[in-house]
LOVEXKOL-997212 format. One record per atom (N, C-alpha, C): x, y, z. Coordinates in steps of 0.001 Angstrom, whole numbers, plus 524288, in hexadecimal, padded with zeros to 5 digits. Layout:
XYZ...
# end
This chain:
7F6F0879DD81CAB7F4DF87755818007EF738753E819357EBAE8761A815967E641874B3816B07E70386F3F8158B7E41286A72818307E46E86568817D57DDEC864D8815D47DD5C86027813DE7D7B285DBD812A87D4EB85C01816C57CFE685DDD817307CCB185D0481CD67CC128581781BB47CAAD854C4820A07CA9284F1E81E737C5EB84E9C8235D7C09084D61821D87BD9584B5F824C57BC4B845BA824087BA1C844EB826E47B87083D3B827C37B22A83DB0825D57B1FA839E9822057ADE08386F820ED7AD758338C821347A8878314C821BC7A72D82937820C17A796827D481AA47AADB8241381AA97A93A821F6816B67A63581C3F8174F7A3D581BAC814CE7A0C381588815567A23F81021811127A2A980E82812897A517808D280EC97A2938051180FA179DAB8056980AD27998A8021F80AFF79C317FC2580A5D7A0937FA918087F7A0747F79A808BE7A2C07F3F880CF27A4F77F6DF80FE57A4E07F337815247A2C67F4E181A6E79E237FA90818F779C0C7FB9481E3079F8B7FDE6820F67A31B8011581E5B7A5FA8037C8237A7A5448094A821D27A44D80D89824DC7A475811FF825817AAA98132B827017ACEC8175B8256A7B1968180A827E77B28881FA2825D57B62682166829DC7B81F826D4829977BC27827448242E7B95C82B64822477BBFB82D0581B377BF38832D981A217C3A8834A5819207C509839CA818FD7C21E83AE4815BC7BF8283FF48153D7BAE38427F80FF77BFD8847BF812347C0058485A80AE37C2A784F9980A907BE618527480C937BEB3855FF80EFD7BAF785B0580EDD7BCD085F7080B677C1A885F1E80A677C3F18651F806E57C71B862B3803E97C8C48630E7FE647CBD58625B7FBC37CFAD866EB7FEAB7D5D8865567FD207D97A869077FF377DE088654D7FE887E1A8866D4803A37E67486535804317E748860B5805187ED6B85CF1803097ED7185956806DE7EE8F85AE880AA97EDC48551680F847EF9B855FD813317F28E8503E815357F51985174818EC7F58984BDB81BA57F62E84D9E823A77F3C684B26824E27F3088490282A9B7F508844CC82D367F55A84778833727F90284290835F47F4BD841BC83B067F60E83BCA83D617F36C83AFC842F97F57F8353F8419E7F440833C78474B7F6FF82E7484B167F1BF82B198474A7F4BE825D2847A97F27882202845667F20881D4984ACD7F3BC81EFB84D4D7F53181C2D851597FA9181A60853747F8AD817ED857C87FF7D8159D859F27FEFA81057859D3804AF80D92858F3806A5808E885873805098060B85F368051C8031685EF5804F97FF4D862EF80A9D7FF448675380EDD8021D86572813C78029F8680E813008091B8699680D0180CA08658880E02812BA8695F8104F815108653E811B7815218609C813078182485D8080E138190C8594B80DC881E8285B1880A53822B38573780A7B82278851838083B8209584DEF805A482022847768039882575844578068C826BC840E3802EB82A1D83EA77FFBE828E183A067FCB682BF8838087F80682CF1833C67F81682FB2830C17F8638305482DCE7F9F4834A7829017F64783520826B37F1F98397A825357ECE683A1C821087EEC583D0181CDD7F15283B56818127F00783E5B814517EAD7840D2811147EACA844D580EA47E57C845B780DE97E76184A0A807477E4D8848468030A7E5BD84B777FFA07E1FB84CFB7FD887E2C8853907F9D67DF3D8559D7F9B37DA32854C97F72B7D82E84F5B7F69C7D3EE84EF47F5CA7D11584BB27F8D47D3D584CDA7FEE07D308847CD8023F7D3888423A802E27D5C1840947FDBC7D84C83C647FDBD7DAF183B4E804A67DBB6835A2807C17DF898365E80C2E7DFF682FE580B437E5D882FB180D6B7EA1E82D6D80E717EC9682CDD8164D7EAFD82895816787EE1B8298781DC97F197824AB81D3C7F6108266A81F227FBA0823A881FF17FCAB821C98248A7FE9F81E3E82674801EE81DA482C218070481DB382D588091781E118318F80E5681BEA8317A80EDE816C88321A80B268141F8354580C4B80EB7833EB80CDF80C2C8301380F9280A6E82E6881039809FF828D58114480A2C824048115781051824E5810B0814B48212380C86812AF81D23807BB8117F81FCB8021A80E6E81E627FF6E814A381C157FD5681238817F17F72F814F7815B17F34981230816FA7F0B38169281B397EBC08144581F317E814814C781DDC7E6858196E81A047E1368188A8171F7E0AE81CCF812D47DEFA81B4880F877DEC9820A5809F57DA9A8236D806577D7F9826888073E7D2F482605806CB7D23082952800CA7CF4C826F57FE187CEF0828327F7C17C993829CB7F7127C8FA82C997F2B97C38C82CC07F0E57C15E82A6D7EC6A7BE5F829317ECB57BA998259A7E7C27B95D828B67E56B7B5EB826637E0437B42282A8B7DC927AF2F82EE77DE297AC7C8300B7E3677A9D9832E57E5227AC40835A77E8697B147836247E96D7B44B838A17ECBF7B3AD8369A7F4227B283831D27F4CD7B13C82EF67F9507B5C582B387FAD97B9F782E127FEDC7BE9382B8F8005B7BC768268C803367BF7C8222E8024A7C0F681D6A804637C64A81BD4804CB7C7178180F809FA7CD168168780C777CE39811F1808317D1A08130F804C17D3C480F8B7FFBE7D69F80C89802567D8D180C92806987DFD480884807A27DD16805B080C517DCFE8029080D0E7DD247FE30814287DF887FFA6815A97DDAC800F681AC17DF8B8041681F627DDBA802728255F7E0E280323829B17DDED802C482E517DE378070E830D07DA8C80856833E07D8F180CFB8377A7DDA080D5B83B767DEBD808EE83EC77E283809CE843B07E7C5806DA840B07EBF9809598438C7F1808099A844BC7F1028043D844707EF2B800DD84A5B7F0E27FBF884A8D7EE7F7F6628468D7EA087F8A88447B7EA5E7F4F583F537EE627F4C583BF17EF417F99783A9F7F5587F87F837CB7FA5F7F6A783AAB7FA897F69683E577FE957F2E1842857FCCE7ED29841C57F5FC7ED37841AA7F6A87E778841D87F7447E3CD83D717F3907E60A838AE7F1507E3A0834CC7F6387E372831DB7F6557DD8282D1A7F8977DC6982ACC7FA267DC288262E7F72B7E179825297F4E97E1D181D397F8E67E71B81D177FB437EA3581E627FF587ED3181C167FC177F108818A47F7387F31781BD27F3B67F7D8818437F6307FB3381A237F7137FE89813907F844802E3811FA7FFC08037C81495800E67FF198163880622801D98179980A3D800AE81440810848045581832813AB8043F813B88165E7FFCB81389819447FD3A80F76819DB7F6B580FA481F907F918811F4824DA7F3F1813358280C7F3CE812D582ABA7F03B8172682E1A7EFEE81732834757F19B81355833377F04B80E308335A7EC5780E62830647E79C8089882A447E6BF8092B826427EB978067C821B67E95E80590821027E39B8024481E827E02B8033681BDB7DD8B800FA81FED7D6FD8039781F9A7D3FC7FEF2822737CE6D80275828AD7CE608017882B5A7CB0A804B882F387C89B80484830F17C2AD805508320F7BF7B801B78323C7BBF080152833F77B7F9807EC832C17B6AA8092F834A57B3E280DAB8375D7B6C481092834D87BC388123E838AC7C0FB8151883EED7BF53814D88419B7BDEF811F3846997BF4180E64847A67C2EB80AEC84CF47C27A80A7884F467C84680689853E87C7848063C857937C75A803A785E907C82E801FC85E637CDBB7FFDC862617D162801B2862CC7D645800BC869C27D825800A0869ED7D8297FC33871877D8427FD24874847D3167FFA68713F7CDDD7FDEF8732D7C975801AA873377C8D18059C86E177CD758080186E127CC3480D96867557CA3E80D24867487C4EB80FE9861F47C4508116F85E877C5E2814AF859D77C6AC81565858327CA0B818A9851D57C55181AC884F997C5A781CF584AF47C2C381FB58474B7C69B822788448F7C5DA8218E83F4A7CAA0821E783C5D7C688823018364F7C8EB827F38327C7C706829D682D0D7C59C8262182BE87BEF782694829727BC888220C823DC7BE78824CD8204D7C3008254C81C9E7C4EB825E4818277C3C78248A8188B7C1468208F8157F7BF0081D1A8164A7B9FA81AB8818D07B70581E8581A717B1CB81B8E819D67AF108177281DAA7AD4081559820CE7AD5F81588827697B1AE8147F8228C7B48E813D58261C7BB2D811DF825397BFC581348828B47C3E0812D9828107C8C381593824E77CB9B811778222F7CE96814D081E0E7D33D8122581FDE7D7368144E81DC07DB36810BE81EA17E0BA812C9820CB7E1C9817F78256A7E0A88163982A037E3E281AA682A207E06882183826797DD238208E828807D9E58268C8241C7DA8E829AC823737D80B82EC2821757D82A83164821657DDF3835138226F7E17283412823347E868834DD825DA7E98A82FF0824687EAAB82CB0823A27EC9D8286E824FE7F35E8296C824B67F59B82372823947FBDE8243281CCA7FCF68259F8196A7F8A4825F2812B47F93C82567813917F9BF82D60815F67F84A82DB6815A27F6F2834E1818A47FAE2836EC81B6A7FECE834A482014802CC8366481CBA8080B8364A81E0C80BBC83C0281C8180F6B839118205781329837A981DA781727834D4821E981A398321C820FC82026833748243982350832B6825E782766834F98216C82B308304A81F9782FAB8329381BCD832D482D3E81C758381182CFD81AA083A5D82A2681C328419A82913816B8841E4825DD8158F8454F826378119884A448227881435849EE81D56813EE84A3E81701815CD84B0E81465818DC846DA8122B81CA58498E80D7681C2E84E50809BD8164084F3A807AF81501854BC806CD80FAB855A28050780B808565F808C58071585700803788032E85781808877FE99852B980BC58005384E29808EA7FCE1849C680A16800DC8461980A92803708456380CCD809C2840BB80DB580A15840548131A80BA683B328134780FE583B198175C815428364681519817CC83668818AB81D5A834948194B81D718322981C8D8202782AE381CD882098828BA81F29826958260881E1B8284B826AF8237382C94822D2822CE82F6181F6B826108313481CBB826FA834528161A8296383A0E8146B8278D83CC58127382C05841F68112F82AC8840FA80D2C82E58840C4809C082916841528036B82B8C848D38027B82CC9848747FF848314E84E3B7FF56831B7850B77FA1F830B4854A57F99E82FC1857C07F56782BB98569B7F04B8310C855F47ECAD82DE9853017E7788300684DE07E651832BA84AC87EB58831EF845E67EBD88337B8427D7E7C682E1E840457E4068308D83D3C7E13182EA9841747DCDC829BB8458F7DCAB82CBC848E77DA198292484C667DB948248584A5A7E17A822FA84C0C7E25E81F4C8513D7E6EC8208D854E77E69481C62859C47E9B881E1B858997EE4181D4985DAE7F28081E1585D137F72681D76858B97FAD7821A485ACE800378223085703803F98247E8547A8062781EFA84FC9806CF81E6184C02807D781B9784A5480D0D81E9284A408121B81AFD845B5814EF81BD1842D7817AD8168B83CD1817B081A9E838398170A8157B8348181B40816C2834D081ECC8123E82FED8223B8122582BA4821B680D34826FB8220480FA882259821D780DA6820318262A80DA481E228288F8082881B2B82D26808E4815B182C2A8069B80FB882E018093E80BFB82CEA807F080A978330A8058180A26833DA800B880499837D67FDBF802D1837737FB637FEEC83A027FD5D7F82683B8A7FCAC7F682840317F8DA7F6AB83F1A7F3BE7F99E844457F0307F1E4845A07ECE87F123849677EB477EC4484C2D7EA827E9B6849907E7437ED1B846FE7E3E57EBF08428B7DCA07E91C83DEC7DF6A7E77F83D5B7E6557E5AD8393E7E9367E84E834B87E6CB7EEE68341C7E6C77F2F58323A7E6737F58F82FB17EC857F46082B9B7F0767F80B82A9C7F3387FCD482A487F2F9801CF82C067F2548098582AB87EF0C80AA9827827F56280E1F823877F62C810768221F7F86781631820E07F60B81AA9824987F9C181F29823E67F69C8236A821B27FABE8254D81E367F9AA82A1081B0C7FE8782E0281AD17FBFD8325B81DCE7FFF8838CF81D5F801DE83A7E81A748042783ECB81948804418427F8160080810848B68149B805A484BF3816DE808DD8512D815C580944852408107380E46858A180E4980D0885A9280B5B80F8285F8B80D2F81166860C780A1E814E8866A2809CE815028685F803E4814DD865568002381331868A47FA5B811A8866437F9C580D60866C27F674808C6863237F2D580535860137F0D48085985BA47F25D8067A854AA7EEF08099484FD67EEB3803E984D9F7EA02805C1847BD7EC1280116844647EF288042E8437F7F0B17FFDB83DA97F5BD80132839487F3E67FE02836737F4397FE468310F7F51B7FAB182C297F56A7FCF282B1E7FB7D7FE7F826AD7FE828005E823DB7FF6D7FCED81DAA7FE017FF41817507FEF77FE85812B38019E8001A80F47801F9800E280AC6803488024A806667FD1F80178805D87FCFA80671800EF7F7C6805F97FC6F7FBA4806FE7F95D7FDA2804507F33B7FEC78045E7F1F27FB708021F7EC597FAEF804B87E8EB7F6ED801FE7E46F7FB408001B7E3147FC837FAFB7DFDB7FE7B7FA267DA507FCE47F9197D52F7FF7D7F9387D0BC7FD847F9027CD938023D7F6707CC9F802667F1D17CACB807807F0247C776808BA7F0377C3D0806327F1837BDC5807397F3E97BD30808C87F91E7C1BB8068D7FC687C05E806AF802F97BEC9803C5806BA7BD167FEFC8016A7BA2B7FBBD8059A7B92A7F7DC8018E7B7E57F39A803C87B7D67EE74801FB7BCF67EA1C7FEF37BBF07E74D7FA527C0B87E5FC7F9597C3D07E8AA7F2DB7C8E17E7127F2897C8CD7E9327EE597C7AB7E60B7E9337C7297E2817EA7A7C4FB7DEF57E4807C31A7E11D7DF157C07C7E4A67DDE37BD637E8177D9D37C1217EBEE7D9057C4077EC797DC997C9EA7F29C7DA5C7CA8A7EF5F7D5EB7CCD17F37B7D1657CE397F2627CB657D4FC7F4B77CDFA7D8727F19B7CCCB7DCEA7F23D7CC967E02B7F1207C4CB7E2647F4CF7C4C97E66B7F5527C1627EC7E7F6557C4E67EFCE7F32E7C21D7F5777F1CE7C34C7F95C7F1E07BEAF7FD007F58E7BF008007B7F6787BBD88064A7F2237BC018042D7ED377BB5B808187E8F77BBD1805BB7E4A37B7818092D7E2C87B569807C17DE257B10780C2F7D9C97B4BB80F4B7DA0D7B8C58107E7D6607BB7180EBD7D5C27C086810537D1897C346812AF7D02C7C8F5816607CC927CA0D8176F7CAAA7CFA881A227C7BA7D101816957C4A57D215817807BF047D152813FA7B96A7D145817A57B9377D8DA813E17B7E67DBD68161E7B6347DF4A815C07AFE47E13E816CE7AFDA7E636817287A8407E863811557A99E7EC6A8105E7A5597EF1E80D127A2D37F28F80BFE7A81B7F883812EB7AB347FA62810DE7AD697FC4F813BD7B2C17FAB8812D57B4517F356811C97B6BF7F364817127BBB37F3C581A117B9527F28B81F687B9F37F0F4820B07B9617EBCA821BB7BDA47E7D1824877BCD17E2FA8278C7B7BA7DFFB825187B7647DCD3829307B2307DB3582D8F7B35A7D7F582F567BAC07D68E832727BAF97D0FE830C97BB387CE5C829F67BA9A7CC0A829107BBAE7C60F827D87BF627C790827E67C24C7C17C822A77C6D07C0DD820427C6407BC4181B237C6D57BAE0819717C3847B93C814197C6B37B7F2811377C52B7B1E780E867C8877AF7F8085D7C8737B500806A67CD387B56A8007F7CC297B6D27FCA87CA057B1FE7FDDE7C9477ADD57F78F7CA467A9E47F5FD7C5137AAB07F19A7C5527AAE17EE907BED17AAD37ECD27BD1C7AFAF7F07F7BEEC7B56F7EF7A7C0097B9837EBB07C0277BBE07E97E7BF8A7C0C77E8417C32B7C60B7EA957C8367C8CF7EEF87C8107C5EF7F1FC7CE2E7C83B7F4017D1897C4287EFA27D0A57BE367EF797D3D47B9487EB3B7D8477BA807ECC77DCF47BBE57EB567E18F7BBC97EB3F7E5C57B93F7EE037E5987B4477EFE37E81B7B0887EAF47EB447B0747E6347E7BE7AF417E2AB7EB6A7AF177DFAC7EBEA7B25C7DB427F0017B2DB7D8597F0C87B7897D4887EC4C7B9427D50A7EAFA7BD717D3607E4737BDAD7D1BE7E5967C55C7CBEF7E31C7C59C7CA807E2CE7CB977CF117DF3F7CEE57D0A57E1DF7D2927D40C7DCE87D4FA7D1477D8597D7F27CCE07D81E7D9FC7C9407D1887DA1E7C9A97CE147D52A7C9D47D2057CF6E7CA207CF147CC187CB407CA147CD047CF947C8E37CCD07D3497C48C7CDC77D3EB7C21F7D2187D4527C4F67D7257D6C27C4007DB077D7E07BE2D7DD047D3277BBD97DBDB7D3547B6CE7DD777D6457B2917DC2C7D98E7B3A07D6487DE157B04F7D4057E22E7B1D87D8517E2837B5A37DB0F7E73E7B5BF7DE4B7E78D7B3A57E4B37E25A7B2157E4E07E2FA7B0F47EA8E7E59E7AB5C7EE0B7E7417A98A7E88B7EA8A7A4F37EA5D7F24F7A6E17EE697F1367AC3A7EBE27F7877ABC57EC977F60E7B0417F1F97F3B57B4BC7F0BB7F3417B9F47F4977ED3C7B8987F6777EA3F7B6A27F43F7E31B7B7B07F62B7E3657BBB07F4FC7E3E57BEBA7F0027E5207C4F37ED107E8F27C3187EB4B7E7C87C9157EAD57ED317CBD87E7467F0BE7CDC37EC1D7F6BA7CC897EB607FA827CEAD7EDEC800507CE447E9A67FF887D16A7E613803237CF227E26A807AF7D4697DFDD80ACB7D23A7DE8D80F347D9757DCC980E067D7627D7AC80B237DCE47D3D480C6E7DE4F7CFAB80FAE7E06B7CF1C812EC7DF4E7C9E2816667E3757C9ED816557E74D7C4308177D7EE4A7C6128144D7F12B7C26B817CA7F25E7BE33813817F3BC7B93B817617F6117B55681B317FA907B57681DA27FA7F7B51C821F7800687B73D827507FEE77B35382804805047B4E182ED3804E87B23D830A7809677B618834E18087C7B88A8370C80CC17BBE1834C880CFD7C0B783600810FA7C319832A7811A47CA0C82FDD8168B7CB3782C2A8174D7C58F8293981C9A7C7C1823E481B5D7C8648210681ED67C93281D3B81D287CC17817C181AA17C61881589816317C840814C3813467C3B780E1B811807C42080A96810D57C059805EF810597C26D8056880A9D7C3A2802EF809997C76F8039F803457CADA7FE4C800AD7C9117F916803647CB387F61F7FFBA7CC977F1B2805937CBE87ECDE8030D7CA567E6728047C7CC857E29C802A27CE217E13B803FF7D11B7DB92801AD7D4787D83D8045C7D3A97D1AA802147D11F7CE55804AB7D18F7CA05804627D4B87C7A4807C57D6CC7C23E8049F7DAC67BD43806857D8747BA03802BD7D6677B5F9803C67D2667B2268066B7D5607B16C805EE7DB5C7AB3C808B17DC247AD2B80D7B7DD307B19980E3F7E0A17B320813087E2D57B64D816657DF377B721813B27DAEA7B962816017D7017C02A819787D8677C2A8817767DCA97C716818E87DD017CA818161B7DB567CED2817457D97C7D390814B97D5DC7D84C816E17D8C57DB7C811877D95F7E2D5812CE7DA8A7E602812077D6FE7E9B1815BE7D6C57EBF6814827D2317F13C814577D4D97F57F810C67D5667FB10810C47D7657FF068113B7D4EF802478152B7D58580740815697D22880CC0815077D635811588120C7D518815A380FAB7D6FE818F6811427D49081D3E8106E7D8588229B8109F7D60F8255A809F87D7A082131807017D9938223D802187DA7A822A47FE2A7D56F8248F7F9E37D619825C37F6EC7D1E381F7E7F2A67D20281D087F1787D5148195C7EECE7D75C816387EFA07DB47810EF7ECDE7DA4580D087EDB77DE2380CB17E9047DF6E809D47E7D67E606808E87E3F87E875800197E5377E85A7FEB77E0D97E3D57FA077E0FD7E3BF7F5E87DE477E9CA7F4F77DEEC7ED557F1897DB2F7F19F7EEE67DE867F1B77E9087D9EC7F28D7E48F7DAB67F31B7E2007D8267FA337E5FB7DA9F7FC447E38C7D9EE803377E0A17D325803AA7E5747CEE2802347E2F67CBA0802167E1D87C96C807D77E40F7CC9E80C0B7E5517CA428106F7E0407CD21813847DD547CEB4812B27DACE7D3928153A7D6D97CF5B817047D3857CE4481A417D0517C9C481DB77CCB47CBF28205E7CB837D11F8217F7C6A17D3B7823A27C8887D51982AF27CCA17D33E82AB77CE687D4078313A7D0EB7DA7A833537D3127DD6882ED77D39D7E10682F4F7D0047E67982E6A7CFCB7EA49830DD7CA9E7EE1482F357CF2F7F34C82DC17CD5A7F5BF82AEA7CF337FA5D8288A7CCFF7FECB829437CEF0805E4828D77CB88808D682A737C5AA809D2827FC7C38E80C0582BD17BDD780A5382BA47BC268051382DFB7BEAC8025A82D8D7BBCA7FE11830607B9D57F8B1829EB7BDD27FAE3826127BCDD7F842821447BFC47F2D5822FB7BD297EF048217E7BFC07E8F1822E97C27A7E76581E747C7DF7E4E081F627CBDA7E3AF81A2D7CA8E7DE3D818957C6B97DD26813B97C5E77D927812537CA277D67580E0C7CAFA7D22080E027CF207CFA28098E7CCFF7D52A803317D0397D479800AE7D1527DBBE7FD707CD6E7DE407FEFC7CEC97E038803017CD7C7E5518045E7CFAB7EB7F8029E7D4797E7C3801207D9807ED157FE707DDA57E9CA7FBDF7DE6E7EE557F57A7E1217ECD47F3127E7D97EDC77F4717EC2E7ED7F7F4B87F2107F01E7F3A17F4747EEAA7EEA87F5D17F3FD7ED677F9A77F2F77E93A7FE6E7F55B7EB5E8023C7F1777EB8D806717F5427EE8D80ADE7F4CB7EA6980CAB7FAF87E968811C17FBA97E6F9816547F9497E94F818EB7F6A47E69E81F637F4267EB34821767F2637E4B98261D7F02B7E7AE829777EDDA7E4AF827727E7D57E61A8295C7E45C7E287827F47DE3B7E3F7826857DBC47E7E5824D87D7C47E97F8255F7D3D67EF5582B987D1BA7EE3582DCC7D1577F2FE8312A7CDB77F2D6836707CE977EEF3836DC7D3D77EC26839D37D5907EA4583F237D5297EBB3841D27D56C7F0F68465C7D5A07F172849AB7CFFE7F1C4844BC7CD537F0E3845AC7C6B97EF77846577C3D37E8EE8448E7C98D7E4B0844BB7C8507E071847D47CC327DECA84ACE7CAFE7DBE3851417D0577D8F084D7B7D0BF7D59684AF57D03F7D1AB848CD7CFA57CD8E842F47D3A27CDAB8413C7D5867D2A883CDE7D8927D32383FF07DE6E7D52E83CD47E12C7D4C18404C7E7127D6288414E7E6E07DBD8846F87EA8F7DB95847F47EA3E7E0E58449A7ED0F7E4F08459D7EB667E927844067ED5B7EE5D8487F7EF0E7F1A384BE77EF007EF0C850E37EEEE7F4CD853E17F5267F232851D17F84E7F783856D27FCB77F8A5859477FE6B7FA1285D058007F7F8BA8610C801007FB1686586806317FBDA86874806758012E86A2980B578032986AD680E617FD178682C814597FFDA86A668192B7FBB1865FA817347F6E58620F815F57F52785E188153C7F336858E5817C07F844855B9818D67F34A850D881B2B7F5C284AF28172C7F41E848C2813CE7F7C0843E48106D7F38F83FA0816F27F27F83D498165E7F09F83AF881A5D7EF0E832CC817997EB2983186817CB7EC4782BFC815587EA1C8278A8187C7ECF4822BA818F17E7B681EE081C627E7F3819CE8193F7E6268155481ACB7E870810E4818347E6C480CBF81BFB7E77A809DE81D437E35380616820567E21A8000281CF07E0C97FA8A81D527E6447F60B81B847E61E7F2768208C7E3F77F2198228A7DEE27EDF3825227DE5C7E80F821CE7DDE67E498825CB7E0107DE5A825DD7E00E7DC1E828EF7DC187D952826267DA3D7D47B828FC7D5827CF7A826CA7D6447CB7382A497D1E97C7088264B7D3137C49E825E97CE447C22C820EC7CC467BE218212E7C6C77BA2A8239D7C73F7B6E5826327C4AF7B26E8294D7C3EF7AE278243C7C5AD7AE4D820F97C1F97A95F81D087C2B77AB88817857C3A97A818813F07C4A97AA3D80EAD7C4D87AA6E80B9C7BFDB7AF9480A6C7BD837B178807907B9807AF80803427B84F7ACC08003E7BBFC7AD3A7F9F97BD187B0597F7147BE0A
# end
């Protein structure tokens, strides 16, 4: 099968002075996808890299650590690819750093109330990671695991998968979880996640990218649209209180296309940002339009569609300039937006929000679709 030549070109990013290495298509053609070492763990175990590449040169690189999206490179309205997602160059930044770029969340993305849980009357205690509560899946998480990979299905995929084992990170049951990443020609990223049990456990798997649709600088000036007229009002740290509750009138009213700096600053009492679950309009569990982002100079647009009940809106409020990204781009407070598809925070603590908990002889099953486009001119 003929694959897409992929040479290195510079790109330059006037706005923070960094030059850095760019895939440029040379041939329209086939997809492809590619493998090589990402490095080794600190214990000696070998990492792989996955390059998807579709046929308009669009590329996508995956890890197993994680089952992380390491960097994704789009084109603007002149056809001039830039790295959209925060990313780091080496293996052991992602061992070290504490921002959960681009990886896959779990057991339970997002919080848990005072790492507690009752599940069939059995209580359970999970690691407060984030004190006073658990985040994404514990202190080894699925973002800290690596996972097993394959070539495929198709011609720009791979397959990742993990069997967390029953009391790993507190939580019951043996869990196993496949993730499939494609890279489809419509310059469509699909991410679609499986997982069976053999006990009652919660699940609720994500994708943390932080996107930046320019490449560089912050995202403040992105125009976001959000397909939610609610959220959950949360507490102090940020834990659900049980309502849900209209956005209009808001700081987290998006209905319409609205800069996200707009506002931002009414929220920095609770997150310093935005870190908040909308929750979207839907009926049923097919795949549903979520959210758009527009980027006015570069003129590229995301458009997200779910089979999730909710997105987790943050705007990288934690980001402090201490971490560097590839190229050598420095992560300033929003540097990158996430919208992450999931089910609620703290869900298996509220009967009243959709479940999270599955169970033997059930399949979880959830899909999330990031297409790329671009505007002709700048809108304002």
């Amino acid at each position: 099968m003929a694959h897409v030549r992929v040479a290195v070109g510079i790109l330059c990013l006037s706005a923070s002075a960094v030059c850095r290495s760019a895939p440029t298509s040379q041939q329209a053609g086939t997809a492809s996808v590619e493998q090589r070492s990402f490095g080794r763990t600190r214990a000696g175990v070998d990492v792989k890299l996955f390059t998807l590449t579709n046929a308009n040169g669009m590329v996508a690189k995956v890890a197993e650590y994680g089952a992380t999206l390491t960097q994704l490179w789009v084109p603007d309205r002149a056809g001039k690819l830039a790295d959209v997602v925060l990313g780091y160059e080496r293996l052991d930044d992602y061992v070290d750093a504490p921002f959960f770029l681009g990886a896959t969340l779990g057991r339970v993305a997002n919080r848990i109330a005072n790492g507690t849980f009752t599940l069939d009357g059995q209580a359970y205690t999970l690691a407060t990671n984030r004190a006073p509560n658990h985040l994404h899946g514990g202190v080894r998480g699925f973002d800290k695991r690596i996972w097993k990979s394959h070539a495929g299905p198709g011609a720009a995929a791979v397959t990742l998968t993990y069997v967390s084992s029953d009391g790993e990170e507190g939580y019951p049951g043996t869990l196993s979880v496949m993730v499939v990443y494609r890279l489809t020609d419509a310059n469509e990223l699909r991410i679609d996640y499986t997982a069976t049990t053999n006990k009652p456990t919660p699940i609720n798997l994500t994708n943390h990218s932080f996107f930046n649709l320019a490449g560089s600088g912050t995202i403040l000036d992105h125009v976001l649209t959000v397909n939610a007229d609610r959220y959950t009002p949360v507490t102090a740290t940020l834990i659900p209180t049980g309502e849900i509750t209209s956005v209009l009138g808001t700081a987290l009213d998006f209905t319409q296309p609205r800069r996200i700096g707009a506002r931002i600053d009414e929220m920095r009492s609770v997150a310093n940002g935005y870190d908040h679950n909308l929750v979207l309009n839907r009926r049923g569990d097919t795949l549903t339009f979520a959210a758009r982002v527009e980027e006015p100079t570069s003129g590229r647009a995301l458009e997200i569609r779910t089979t999730e009940p909710a997105v987790q809106f943050f705007t990288g409020n934690r980001f402090d300039g201490t971490f560097v990204g590839v190229g050598g781009v420095v992560y300033n407070r929003h540097a990158g937006f996430a919208l992450e598809p999931q089910h609620f925070p703290d869900a298996i603590n509220h009967p009243h929000f959709p479940s999270v908990v599955l169970r033997p002889g059930e399949t979880f099953r959830s899909t999330t679709v990031y297409r790329f486009t671009t505007r002709s001119t700048d809108h304002g």
